[in-house]
C-alpha positions in Angstrom: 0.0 0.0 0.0 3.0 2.5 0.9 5.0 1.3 -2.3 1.7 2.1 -4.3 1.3 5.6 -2.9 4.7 6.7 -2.9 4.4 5.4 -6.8 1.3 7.3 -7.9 2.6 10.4 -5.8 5.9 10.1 -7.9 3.8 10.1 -11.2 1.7 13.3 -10.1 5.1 14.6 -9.0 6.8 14.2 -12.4 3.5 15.4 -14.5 3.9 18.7 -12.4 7.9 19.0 -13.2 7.1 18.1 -16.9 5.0 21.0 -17.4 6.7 23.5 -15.1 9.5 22.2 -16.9 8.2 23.8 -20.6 7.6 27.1 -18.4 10.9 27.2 -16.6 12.6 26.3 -20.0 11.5 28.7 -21.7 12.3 31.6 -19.4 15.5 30.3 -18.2 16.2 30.5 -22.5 15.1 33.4 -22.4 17.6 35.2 -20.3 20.2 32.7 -22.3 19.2 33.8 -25.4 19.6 37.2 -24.6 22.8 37.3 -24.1 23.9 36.2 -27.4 22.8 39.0 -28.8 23.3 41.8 -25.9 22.4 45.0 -27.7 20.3 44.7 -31.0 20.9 48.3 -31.3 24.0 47.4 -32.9 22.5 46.4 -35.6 21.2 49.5 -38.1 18.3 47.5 -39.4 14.6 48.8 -39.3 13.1 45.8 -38.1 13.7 46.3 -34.4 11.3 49.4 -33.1 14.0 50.7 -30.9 16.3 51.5 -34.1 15.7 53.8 -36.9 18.2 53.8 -39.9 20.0 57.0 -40.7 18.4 58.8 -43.4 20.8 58.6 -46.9 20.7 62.7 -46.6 23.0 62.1 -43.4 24.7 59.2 -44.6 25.7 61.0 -47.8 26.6 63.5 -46.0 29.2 62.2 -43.9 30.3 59.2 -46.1 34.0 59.2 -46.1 34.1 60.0 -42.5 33.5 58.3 -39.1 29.9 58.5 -37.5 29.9 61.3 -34.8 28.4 60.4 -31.3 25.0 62.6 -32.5 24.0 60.3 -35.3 24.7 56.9 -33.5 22.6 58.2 -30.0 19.7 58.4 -32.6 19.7 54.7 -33.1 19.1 53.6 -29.4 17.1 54.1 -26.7 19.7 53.4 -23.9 21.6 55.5 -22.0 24.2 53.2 -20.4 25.5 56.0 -19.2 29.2 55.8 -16.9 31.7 56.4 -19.4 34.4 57.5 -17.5 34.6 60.7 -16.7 30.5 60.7 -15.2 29.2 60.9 -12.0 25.2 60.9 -12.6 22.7 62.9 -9.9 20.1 60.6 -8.5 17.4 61.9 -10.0 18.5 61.6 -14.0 20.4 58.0 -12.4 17.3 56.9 -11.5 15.6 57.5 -14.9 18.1 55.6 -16.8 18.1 52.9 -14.8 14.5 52.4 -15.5 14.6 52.8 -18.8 17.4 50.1 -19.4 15.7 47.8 -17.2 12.4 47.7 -18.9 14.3 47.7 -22.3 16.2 44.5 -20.6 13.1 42.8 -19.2 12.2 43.5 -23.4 15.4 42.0 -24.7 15.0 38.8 -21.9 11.2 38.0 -22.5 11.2 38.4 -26.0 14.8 36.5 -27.0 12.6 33.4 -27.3 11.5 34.5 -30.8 15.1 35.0 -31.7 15.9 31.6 -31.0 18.7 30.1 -33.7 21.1 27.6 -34.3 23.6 29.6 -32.1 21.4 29.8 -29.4 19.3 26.9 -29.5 21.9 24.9 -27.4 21.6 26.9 -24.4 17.9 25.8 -24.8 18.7 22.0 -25.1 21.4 22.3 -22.1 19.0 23.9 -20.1 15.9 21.0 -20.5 18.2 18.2 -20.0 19.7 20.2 -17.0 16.3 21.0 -15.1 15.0 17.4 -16.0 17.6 15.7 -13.9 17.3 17.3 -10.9 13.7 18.1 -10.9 14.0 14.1 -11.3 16.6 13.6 -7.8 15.6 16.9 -5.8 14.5 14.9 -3.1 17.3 11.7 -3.3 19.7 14.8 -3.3 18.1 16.9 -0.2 17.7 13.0 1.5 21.5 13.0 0.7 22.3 16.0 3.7 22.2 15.4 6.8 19.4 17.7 7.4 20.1 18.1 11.4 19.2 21.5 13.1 22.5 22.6 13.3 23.0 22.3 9.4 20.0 23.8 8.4 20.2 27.1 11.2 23.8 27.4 10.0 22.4 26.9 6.4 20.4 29.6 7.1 22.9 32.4 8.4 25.4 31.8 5.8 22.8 32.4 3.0 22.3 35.4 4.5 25.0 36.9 2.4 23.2 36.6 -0.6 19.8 37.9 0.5 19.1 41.3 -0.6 19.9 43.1 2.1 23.1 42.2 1.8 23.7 42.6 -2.1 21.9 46.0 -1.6 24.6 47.7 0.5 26.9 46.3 -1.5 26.2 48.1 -4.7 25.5 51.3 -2.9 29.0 51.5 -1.3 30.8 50.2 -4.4 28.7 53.6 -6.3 29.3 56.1 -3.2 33.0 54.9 -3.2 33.3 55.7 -6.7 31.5 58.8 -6.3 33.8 59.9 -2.9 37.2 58.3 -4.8 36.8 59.5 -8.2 36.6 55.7 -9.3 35.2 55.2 -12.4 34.8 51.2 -12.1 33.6 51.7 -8.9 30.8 53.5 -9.8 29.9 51.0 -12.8 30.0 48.2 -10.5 27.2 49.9 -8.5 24.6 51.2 -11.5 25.0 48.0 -13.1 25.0 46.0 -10.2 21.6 47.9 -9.3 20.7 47.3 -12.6 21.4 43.2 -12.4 19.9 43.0 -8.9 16.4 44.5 -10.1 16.6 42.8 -13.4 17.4 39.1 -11.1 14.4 40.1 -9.1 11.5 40.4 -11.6 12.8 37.2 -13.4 12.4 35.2 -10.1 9.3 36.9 -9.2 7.4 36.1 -12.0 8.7 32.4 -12.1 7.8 32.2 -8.4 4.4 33.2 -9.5 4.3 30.7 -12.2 5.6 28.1 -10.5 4.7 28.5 -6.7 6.2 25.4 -5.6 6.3 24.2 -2.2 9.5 24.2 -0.4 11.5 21.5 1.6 10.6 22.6 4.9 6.7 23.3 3.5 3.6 20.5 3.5 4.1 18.0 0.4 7.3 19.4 -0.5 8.2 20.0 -4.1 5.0 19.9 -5.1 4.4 22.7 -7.9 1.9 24.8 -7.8 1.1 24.3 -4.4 1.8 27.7 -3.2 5.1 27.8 -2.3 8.3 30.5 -3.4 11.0 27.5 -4.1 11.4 27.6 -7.4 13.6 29.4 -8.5 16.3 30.0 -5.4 16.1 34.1 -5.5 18.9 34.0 -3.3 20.7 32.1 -6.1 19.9 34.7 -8.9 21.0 37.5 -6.9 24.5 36.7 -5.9 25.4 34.5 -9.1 24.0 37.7 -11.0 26.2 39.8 -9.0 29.3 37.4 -9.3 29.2 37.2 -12.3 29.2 41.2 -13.3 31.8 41.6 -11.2 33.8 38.8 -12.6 33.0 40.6 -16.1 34.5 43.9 -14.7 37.7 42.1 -13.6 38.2 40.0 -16.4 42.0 40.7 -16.6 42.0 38.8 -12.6 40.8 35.6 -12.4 41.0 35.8 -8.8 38.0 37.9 -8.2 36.2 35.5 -10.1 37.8 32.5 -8.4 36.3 34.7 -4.6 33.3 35.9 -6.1 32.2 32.7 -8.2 33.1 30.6 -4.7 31.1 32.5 -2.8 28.3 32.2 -4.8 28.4 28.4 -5.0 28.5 28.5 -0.9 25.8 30.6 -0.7 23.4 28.4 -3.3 24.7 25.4 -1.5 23.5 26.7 1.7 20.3 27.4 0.8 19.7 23.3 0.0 21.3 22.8 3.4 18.9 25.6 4.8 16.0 23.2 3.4 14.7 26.4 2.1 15.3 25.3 -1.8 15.8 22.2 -3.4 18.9 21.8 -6.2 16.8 22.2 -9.2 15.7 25.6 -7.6 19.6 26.8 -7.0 20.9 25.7 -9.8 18.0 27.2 -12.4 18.4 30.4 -10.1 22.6 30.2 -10.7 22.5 30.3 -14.2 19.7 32.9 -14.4 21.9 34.8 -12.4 25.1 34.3 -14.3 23.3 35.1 -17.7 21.7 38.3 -16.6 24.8 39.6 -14.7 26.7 39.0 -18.2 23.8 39.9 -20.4 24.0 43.5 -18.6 27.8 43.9 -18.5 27.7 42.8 -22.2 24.8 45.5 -23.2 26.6 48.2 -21.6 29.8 48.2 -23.1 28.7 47.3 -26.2 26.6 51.0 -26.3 29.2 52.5 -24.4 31.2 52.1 -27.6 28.1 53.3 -29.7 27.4 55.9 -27.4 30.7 57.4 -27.2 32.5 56.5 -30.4 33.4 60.1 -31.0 35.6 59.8 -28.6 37.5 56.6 -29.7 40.6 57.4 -32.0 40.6 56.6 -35.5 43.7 55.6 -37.5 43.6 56.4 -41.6 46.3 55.4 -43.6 47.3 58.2 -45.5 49.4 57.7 -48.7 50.0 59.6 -51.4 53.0 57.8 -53.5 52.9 61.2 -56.1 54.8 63.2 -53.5 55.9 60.3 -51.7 54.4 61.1 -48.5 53.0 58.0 -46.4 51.8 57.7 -43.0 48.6 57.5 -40.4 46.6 60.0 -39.1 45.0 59.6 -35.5 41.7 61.4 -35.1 38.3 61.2 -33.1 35.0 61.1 -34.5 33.9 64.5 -34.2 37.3 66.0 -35.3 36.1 64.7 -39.0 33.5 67.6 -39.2 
């Protein structure tokens, strides 16, 4: 009689993770799929309603030359803003920040229908991922030792990726910038502000759809049951944020040896917690890691678009009549 309930509760069990499965799958390649393509504003094509084409008048106009900084802040929206030399007032901060996170929430829920062969991987990787530990969530929580001093320890080390924690974090690294003249500084705070809200609306909606129970909850890992497991928002915030900041520092793998690290304790504490099972970390870790890159990526990609008068330009100059060769070095706006 226990065999046969335990059966019938594993069918109704794996009906619910095979159609949350088609819903988590296709956000999870949605944030993905985003990132292959970080800024379509790149692209001068007519199809996208964010871009408009420069009209031939202009381009005829300037053929020969570089474009200036006026004519490519035509084609986008975005105002990445933090090149360099800015330090932003709250108030006209606060208004791009907004702007670039609804056009990311755009770029994430719509990448879907931009799905290729380049992409499409990520959307294989991530089915077969999320059906094997939807599949041994429970034979891998079973696996802890799931005593009161693991999960109340569990517990307070998660705490440093909770929100309040993140929060403070991007705040300093901005104020520091602002206080230290540190350009990086402050880019690791708007864009970590940036990540963090983009990380939270991805995991509230899922939690919506989803609403599975969590380990601690009645009928655990049941979906749609009511719970907030799925996915670990604990997980999407500091993989998110570990992996902006490993972006930043590309050029020292040791931040991203500390910051990746501390991620992975964080999302393992969370199963030890018995607050999320592993399909709910690891779908929240890589949500994370592909909207912290997906942001870094979309801002310096239009922070070359936005400022490419300012980027030096080499022309070969030669003129074998008079025997003269050599380069001149100019910037965009010096062609006019």
């Amino acid at each position: 009689m226990t065999v046969q309930r335990w059966s019938i509760r594993g069918m109704v069990r794996a009906k619910q993770g095979l159609r949350c499965l088609v819903t988590v799958v296709f956000l999870l390649g949605c944030a993905a799929g985003a990132t292959e393509n970080p800024d379509n504003s790149q692209q001068i094509t007519t199809k996208d309603p964010l871009v408009s084409a420069p009209s031939t008048t202009e381009h005829d106009a300037n053929e020969g030359s570089p474009p200036n900084a006026h004519s490519l802040t035509a084609l986008d929206r975005r105002d990445r803003i933090f090149y360099p030399g800015d330090t932003e007032r709250l108030k006209p901060l606060g208004r791009k920040l907004l702007l670039n996170i609804l056009l990311d929430q755009k770029e994430i829920f719509t990448s879907p229908f931009r799905m290729d062969q380049q992409n499409a991987k990520w959307w294989i990787l991530s089915a077969a991922t999320m059906a094997g530990l939807i599949a041994a969530d429970h034979h891998i929580a079973n696996s802890f030792e799931n005593s009161n001093g693991q999960v109340r320890w569990g517990g307070r080390v998660s705490n440093i990726g909770s929100s309040y924690t993140l929060i403070p974090f991007v705040a300093g690294s901005y104020a520091y910038g602002v206080w230290r003249d540190d350009a990086k500084a402050r880019e690791i705070g708007v864009l970590g502000t940036e990540t963090l809200l983009d990380g939270l609306i991805v995991a509230g909606i899922l939690k919506e759809v989803t609403r599975r129970n969590r380990p601690d909850e009645k009928n655990p890992g049941d979906f749609w049951g009511g719970g907030t497991s799925f996915p670990s928002g604990h997980a999407i915030q500091v993989w998110s944020i570990a992996s902006l900041v490993s972006h930043e520092y590309k050029n020292k793998p040791i931040v991203a040896v500390a910051a990746y690290g501390l991620a992975g304790i964080v999302s393992a504490s969370r199963i030890a917690a018995q607050k999320h099972f592993a399909s709910d970390v690891v779908t929240g870790g890589l949500m994370g890691w592909f909207i912290g890159r997906y942001v870094y990526q979309t801002h310096m990609s239009h922070l070359a678009h936005q400022h490419s008068s300012l980027m030096p330009v080499i022309v070969p100059q030669v003129e074998p009549y008079q025997r003269r060769y050599g380069v001149t070095v100019f910037f965009g706006q010096a062609a006019h």
